[in-house]
PDB file of the backbone (N, CA, C, O) and the ligand in Angstrom, with CONECT records:
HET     ZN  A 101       1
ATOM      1  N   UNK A   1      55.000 100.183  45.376  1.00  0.00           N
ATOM      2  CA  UNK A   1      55.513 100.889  46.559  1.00  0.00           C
ATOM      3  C   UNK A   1      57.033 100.780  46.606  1.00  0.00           C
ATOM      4  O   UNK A   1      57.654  99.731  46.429  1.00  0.00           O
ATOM      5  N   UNK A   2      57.433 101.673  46.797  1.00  0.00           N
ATOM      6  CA  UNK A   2      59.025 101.723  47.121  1.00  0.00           C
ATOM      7  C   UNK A   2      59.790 102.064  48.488  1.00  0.00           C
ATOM      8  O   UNK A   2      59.884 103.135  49.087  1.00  0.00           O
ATOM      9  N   UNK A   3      60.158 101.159  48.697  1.00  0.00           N
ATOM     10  CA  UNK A   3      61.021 101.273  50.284  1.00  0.00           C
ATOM     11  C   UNK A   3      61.874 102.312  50.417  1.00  0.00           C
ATOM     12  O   UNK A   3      62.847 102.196  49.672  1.00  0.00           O
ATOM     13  N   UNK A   4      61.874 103.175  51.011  1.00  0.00           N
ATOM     14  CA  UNK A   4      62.769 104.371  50.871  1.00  0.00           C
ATOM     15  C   UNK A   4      63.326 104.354  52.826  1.00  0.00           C
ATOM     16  O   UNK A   4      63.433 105.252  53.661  1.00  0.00           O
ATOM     17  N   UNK A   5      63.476 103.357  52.853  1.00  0.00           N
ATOM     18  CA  UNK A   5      64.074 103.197  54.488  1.00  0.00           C
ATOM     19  C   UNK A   5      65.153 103.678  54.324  1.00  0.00           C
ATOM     20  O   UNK A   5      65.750 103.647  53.248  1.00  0.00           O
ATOM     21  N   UNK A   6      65.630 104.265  55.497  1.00  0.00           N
ATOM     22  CA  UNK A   6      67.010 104.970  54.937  1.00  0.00           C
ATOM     23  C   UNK A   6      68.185 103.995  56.410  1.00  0.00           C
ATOM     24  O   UNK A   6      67.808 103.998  57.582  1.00  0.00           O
ATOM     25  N   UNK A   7      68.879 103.627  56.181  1.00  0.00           N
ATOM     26  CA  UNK A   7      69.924 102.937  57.442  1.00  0.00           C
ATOM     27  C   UNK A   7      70.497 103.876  58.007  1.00  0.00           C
ATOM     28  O   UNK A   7      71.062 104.594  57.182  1.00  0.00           O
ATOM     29  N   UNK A   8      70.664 104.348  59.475  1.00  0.00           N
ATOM     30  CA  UNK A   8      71.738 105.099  59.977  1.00  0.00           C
ATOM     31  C   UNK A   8      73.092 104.435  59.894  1.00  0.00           C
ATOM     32  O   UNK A   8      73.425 103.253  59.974  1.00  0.00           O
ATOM     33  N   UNK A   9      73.633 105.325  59.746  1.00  0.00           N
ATOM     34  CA  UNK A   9      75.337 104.823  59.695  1.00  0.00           C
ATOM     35  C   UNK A   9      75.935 104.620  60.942  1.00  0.00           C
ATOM     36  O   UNK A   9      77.126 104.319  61.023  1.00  0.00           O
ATOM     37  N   UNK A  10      75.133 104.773  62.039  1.00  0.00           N
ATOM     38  CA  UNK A  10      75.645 104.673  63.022  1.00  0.00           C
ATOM     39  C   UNK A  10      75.347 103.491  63.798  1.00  0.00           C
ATOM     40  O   UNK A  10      75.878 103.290  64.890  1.00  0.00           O
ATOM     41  N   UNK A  11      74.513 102.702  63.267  1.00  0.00           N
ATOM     42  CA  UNK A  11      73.686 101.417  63.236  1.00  0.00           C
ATOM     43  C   UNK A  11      75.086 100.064  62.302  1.00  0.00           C
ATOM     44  O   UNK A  11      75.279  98.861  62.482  1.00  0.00           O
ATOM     45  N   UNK A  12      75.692 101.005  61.435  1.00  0.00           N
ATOM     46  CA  UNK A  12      76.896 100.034  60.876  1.00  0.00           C
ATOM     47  C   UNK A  12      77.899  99.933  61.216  1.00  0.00           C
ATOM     48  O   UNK A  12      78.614 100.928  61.333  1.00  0.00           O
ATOM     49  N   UNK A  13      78.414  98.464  61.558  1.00  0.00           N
ATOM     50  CA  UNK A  13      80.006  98.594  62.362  1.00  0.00           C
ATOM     51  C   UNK A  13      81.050  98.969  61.532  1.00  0.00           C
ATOM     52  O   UNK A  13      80.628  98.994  60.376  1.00  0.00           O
ATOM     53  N   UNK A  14      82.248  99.280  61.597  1.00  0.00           N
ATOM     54  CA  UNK A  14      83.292  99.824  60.520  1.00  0.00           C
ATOM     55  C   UNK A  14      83.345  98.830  59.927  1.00  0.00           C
ATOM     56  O   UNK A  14      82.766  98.793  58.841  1.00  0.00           O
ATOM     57  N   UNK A  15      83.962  97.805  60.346  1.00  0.00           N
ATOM     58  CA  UNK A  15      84.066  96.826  59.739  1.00  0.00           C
ATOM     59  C   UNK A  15      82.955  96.189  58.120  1.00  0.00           C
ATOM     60  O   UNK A  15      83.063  95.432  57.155  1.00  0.00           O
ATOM     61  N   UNK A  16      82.410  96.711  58.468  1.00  0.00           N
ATOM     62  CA  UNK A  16      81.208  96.291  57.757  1.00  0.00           C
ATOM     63  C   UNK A  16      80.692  97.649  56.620  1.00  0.00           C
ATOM     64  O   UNK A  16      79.727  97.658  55.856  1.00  0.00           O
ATOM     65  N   UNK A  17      81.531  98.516  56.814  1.00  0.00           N
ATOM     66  CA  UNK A  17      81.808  99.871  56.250  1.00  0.00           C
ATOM     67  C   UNK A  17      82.819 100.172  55.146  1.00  0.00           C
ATOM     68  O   UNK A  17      82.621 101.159  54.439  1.00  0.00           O
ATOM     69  N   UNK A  18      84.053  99.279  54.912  1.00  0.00           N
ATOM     70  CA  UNK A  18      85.123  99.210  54.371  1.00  0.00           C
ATOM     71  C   UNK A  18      84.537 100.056  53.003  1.00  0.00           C
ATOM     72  O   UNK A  18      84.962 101.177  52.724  1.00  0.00           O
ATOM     73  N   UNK A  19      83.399  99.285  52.116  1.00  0.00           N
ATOM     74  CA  UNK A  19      83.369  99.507  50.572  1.00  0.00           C
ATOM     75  C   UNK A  19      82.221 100.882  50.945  1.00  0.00           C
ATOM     76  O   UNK A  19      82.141 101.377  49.821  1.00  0.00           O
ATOM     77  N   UNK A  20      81.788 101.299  51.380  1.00  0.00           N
ATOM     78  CA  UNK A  20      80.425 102.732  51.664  1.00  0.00           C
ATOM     79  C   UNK A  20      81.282 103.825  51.307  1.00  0.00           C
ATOM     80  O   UNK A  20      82.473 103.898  51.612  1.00  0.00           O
ATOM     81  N   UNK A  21      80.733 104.542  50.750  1.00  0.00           N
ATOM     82  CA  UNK A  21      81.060 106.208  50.238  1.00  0.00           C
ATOM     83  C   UNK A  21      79.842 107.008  50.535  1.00  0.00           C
ATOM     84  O   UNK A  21      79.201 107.475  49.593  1.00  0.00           O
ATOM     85  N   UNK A  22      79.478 107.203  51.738  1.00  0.00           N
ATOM     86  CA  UNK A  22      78.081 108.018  51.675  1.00  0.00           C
ATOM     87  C   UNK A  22      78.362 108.943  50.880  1.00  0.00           C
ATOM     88  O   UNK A  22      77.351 109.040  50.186  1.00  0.00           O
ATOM     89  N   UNK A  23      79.195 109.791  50.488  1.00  0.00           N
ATOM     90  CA  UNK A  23      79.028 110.825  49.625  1.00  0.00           C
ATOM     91  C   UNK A  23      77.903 110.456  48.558  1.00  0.00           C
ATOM     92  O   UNK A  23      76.904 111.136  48.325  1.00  0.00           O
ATOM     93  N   UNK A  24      78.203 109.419  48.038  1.00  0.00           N
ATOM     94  CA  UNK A  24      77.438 108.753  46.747  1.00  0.00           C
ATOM     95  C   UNK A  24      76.141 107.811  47.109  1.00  0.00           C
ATOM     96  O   UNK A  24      75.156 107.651  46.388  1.00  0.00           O
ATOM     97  N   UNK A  25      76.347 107.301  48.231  1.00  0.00           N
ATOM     98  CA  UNK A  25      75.074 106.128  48.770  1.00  0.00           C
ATOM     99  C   UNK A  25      73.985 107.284  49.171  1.00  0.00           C
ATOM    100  O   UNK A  25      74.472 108.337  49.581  1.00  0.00           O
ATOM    101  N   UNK A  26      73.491 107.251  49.144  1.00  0.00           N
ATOM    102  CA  UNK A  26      71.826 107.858  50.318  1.00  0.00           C
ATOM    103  C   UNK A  26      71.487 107.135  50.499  1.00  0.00           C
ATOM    104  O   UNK A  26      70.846 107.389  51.519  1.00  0.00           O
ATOM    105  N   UNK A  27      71.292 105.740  50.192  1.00  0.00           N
ATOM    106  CA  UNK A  27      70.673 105.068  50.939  1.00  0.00           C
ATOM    107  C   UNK A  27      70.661 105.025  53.090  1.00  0.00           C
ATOM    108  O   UNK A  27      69.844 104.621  53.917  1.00  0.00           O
ATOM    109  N   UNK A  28      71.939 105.632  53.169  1.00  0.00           N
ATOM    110  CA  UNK A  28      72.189 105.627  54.280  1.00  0.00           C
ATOM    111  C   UNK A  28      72.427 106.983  54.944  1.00  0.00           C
ATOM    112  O   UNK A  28      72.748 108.067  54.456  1.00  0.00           O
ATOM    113  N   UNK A  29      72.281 106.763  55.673  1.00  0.00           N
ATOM    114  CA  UNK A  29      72.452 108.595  56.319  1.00  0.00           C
ATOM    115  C   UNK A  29      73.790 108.880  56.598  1.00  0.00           C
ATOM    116  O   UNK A  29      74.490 107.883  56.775  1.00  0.00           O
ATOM    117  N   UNK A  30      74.398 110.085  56.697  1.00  0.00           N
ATOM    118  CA  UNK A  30      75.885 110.801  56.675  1.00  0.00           C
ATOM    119  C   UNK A  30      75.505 111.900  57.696  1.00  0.00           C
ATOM    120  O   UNK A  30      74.421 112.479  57.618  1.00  0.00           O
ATOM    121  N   UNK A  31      76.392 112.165  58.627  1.00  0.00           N
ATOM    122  CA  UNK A  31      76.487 112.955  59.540  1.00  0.00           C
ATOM    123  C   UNK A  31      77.312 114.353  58.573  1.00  0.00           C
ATOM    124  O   UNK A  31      78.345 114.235  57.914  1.00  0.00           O
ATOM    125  N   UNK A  32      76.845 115.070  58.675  1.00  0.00           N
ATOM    126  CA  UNK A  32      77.211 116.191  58.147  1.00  0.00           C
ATOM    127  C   UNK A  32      78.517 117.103  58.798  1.00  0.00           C
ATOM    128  O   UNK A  32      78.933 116.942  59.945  1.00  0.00           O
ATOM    129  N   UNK A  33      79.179 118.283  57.631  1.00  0.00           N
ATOM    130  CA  UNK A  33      80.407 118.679  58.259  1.00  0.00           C
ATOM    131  C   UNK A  33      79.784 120.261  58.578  1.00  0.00           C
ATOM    132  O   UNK A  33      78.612 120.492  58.876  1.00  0.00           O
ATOM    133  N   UNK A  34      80.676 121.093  58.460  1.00  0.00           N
ATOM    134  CA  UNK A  34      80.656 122.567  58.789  1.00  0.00           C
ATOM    135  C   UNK A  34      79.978 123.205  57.576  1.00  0.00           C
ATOM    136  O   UNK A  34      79.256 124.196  57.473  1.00  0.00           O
ATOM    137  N   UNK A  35      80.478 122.252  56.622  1.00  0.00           N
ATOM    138  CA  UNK A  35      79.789 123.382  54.773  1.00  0.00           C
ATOM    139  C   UNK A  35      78.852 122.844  54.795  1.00  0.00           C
ATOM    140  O   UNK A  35      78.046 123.210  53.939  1.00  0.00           O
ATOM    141  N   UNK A  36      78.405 121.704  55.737  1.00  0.00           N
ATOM    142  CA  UNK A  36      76.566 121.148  55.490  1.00  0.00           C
ATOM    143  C   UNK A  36      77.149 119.636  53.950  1.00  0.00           C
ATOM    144  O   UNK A  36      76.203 119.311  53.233  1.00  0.00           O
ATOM    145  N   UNK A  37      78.117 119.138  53.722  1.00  0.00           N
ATOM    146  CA  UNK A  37      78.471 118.468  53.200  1.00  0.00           C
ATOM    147  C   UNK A  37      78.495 116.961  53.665  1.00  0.00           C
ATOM    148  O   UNK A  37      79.335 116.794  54.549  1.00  0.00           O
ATOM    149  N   UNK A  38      77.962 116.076  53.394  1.00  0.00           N
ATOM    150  CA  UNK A  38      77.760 114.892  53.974  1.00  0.00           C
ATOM    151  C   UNK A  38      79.437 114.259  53.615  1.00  0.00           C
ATOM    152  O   UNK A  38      80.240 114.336  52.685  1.00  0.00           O
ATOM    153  N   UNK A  39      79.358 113.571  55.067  1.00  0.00           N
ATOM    154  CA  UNK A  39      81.201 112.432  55.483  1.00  0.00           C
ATOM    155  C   UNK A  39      80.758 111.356  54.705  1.00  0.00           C
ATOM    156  O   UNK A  39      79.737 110.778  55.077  1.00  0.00           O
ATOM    157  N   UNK A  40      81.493 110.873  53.416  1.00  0.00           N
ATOM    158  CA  UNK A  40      81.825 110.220  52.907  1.00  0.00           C
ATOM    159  C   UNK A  40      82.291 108.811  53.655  1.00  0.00           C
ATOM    160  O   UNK A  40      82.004 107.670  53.296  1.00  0.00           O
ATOM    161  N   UNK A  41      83.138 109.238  54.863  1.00  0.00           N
ATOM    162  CA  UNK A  41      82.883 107.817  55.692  1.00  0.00           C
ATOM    163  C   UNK A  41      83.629 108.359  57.040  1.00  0.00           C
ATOM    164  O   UNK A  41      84.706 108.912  57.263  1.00  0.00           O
ATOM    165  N   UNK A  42      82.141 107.778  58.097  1.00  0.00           N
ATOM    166  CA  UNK A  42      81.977 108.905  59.293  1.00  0.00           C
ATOM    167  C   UNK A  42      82.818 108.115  60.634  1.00  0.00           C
ATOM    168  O   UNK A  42      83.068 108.528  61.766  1.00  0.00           O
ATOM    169  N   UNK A  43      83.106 106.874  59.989  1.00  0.00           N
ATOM    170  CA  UNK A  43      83.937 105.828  60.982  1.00  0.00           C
ATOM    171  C   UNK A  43      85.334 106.033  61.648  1.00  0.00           C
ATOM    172  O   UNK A  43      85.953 105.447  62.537  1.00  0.00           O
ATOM    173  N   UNK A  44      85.584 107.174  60.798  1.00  0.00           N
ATOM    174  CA  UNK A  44      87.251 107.318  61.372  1.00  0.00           C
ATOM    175  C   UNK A  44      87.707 107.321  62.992  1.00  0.00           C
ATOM    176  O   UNK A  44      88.449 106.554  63.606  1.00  0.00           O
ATOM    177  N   UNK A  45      86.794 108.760  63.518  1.00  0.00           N
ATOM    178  CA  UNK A  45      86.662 108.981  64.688  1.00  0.00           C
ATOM    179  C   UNK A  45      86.990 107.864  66.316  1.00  0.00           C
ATOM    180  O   UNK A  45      87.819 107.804  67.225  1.00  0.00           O
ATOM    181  N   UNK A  46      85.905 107.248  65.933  1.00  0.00           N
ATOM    182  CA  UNK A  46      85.360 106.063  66.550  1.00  0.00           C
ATOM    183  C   UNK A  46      86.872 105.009  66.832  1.00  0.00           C
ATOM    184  O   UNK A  46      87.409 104.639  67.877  1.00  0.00           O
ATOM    185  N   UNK A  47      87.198 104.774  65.398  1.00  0.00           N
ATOM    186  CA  UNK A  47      88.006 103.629  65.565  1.00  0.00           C
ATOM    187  C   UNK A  47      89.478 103.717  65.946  1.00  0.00           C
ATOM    188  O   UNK A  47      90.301 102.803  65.998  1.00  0.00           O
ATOM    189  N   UNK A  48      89.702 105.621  66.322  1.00  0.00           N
ATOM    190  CA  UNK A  48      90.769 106.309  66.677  1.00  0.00           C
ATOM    191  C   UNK A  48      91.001 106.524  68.426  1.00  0.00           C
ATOM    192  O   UNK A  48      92.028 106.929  68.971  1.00  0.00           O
ATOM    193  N   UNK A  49      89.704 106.115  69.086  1.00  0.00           N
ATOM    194  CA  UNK A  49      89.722 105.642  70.272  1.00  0.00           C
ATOM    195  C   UNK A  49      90.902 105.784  71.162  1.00  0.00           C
ATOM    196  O   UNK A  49      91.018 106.626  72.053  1.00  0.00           O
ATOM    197  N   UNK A  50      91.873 104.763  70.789  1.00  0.00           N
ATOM    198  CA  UNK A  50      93.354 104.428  72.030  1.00  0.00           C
ATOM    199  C   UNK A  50      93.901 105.225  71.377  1.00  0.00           C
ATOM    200  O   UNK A  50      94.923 104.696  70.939  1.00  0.00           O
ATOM    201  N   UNK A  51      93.754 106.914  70.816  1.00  0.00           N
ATOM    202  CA  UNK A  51      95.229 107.580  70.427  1.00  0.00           C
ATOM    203  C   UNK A  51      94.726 108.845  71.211  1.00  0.00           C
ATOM    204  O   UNK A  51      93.570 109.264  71.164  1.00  0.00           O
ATOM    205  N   UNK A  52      95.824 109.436  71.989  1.00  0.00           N
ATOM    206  CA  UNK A  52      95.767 110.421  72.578  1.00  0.00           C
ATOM    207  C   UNK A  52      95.377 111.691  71.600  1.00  0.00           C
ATOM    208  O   UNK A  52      95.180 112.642  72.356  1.00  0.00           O
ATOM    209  N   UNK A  53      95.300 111.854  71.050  1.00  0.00           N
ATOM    210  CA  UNK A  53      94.964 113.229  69.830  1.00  0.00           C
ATOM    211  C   UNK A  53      93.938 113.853  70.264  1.00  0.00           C
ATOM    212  O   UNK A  53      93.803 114.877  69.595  1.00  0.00           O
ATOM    213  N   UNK A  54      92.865 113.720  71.323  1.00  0.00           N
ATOM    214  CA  UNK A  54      91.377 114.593  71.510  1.00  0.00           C
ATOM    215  C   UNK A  54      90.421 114.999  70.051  1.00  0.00           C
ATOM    216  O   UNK A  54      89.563 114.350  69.453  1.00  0.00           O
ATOM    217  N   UNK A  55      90.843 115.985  69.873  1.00  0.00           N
ATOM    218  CA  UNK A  55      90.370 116.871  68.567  1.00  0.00           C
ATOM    219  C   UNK A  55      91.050 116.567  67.394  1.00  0.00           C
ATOM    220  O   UNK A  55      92.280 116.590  67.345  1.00  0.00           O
ATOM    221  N   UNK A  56      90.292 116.261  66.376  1.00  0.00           N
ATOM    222  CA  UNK A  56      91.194 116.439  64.883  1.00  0.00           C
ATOM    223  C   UNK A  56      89.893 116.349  64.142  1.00  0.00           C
ATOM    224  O   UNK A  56      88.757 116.030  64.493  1.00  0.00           O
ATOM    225  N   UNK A  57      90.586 116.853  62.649  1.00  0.00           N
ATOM    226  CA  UNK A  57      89.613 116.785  61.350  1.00  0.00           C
ATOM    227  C   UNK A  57      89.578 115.724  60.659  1.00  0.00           C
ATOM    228  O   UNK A  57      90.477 115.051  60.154  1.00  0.00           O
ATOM    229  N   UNK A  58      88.112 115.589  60.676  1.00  0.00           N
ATOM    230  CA  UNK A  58      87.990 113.937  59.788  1.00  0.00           C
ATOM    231  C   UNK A  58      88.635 114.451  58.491  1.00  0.00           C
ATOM    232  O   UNK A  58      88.403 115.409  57.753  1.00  0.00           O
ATOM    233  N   UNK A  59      89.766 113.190  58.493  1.00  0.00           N
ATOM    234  CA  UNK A  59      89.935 113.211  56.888  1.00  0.00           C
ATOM    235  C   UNK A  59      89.400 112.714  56.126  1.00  0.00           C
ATOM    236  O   UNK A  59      89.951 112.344  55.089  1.00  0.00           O
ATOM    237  N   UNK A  60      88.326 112.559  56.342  1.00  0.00           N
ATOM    238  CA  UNK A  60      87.508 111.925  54.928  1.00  0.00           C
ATOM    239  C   UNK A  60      86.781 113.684  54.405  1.00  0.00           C
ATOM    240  O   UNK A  60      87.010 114.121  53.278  1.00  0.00           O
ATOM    241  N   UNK A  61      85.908 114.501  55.465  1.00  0.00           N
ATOM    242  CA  UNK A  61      84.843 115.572  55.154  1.00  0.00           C
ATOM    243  C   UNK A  61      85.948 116.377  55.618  1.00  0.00           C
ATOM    244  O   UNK A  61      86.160 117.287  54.816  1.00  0.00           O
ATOM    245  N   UNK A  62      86.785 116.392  56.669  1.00  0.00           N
ATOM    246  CA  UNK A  62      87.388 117.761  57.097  1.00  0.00           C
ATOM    247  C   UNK A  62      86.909 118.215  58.536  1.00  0.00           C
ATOM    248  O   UNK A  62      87.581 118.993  59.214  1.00  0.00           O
ATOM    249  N   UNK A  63      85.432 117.562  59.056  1.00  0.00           N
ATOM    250  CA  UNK A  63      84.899 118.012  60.062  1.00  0.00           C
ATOM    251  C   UNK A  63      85.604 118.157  61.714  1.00  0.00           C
ATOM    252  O   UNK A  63      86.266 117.182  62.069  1.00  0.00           O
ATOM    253  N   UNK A  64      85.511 119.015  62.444  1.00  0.00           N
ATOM    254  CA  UNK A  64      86.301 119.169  63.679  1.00  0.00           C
ATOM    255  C   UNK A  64      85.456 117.416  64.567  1.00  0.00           C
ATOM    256  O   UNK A  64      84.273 117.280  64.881  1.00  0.00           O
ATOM    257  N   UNK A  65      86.448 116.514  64.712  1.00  0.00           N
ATOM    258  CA  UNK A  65      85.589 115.346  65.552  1.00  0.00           C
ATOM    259  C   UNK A  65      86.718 115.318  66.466  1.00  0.00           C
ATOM    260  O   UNK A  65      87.872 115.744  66.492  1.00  0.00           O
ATOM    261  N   UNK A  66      85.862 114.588  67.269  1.00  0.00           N
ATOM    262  CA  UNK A  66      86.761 114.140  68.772  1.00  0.00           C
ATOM    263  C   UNK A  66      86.974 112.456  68.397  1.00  0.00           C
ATOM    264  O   UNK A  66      86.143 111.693  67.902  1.00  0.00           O
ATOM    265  N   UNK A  67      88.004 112.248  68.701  1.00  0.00           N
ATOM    266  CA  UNK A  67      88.431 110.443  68.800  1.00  0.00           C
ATOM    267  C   UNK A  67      88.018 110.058  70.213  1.00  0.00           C
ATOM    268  O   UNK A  67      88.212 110.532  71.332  1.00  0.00           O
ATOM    269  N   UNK A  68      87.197 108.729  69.581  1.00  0.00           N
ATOM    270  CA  UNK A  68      86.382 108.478  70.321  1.00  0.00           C
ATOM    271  C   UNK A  68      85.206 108.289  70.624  1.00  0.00           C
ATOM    272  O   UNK A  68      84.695 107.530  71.448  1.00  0.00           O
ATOM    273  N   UNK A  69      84.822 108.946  69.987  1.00  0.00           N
ATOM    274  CA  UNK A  69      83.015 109.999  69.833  1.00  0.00           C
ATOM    275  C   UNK A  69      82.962 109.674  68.675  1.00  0.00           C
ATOM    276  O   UNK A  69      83.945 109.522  67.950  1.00  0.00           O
ATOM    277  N   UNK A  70      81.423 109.478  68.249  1.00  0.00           N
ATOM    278  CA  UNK A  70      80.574 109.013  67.170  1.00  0.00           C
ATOM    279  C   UNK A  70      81.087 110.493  66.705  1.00  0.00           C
ATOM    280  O   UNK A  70      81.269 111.460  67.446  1.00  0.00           O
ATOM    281  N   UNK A  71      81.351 110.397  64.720  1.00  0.00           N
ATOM    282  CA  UNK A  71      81.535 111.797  64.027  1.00  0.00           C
ATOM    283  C   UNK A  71      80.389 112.471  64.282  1.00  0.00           C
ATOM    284  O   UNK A  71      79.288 111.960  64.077  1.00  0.00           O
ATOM    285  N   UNK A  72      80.562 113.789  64.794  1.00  0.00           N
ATOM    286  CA  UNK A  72      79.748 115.194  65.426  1.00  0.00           C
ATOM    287  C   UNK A  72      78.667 115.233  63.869  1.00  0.00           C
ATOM    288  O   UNK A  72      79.064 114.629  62.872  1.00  0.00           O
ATOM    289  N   UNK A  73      77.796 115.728  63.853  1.00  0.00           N
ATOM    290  CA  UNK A  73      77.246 116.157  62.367  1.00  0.00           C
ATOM    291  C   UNK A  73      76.574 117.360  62.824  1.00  0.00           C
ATOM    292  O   UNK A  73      75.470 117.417  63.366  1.00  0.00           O
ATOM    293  N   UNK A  74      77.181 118.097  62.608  1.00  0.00           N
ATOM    294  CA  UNK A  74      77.200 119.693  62.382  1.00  0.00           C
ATOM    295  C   UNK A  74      75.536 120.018  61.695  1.00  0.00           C
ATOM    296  O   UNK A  74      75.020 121.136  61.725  1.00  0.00           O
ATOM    297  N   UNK A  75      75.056 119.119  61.260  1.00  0.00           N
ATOM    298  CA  UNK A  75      73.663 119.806  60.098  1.00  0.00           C
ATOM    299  C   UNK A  75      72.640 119.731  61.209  1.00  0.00           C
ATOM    300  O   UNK A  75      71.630 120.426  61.093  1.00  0.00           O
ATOM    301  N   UNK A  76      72.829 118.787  62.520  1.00  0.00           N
ATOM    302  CA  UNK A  76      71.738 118.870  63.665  1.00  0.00           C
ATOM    303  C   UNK A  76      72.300 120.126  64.649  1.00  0.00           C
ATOM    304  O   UNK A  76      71.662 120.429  65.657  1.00  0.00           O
ATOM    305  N   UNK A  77      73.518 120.818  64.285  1.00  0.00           N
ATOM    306  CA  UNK A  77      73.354 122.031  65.720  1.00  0.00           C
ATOM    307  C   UNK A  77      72.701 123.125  64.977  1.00  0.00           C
ATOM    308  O   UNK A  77      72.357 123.110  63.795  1.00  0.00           O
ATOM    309  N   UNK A  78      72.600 123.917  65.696  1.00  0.00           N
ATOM    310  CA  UNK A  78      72.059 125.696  65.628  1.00  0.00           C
ATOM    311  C   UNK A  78      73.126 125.760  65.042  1.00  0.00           C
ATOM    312  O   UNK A  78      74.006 124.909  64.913  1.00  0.00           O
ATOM    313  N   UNK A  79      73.024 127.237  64.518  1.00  0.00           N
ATOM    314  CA  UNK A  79      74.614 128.024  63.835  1.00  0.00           C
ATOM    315  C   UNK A  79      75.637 128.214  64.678  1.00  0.00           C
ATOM    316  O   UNK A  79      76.856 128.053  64.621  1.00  0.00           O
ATOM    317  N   UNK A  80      74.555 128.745  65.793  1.00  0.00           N
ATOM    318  CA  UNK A  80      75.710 129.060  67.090  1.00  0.00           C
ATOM    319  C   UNK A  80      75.677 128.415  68.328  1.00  0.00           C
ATOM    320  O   UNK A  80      74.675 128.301  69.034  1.00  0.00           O
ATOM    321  N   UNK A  81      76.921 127.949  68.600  1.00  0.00           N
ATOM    322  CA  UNK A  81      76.632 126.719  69.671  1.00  0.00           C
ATOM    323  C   UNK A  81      77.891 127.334  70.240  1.00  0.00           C
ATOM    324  O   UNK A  81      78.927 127.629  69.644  1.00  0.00           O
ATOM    325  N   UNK A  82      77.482 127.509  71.943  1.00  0.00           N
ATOM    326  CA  UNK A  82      77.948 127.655  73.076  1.00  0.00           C
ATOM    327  C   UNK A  82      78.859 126.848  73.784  1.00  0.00           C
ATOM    328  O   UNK A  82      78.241 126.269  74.677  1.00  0.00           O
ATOM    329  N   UNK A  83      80.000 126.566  73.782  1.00  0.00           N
ATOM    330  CA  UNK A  83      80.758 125.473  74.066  1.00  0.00           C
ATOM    331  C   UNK A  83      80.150 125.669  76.221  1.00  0.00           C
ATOM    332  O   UNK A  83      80.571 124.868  77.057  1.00  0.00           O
TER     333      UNK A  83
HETATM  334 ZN    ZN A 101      83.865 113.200  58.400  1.00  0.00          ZN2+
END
């Protein structure tokens, strides 16, 4: 039998994130961008908190995230989403 548990990434503290490349791991899940491309590392967001900026693109995938907010993953909305 083979364990195919998969870890959310959102379950891992950054800290504890430093060496992860989801691009390459599956073991763990990746919040997805706009091309449906899994974030390589979805922590940025989060740990950008105390900077006034609101909106920006993860530089790791490119994805539109809010600082602050867990990285958005685009592969759970509809196509078209209603602000
Ligand atoms: Zn990203």
């Amino acid at each position: 039998m083979t364990d195919t548990t998969l870890r959310r990434w959102q379950d891992i503290a950054p800290a504890d994130a430093t060496k992860l490349d989801l691009s390459k791991d599956l073991t763990i899940t990746a919040p997805l961008n706009e091309e449906g491309e899994r974030c390589p590392w979805p922590w940025e967001p989060q740990l950008r908190a105390s900077e006034p900026i609101g909106q920006f693109h993860c530089g790791y995938c490119g994805a539109m995230v809010l600082a602050g907010m867990p990285h958005i993953d685009y592969g759970d909305e509809p196509a078209e989403v209603k602000p």
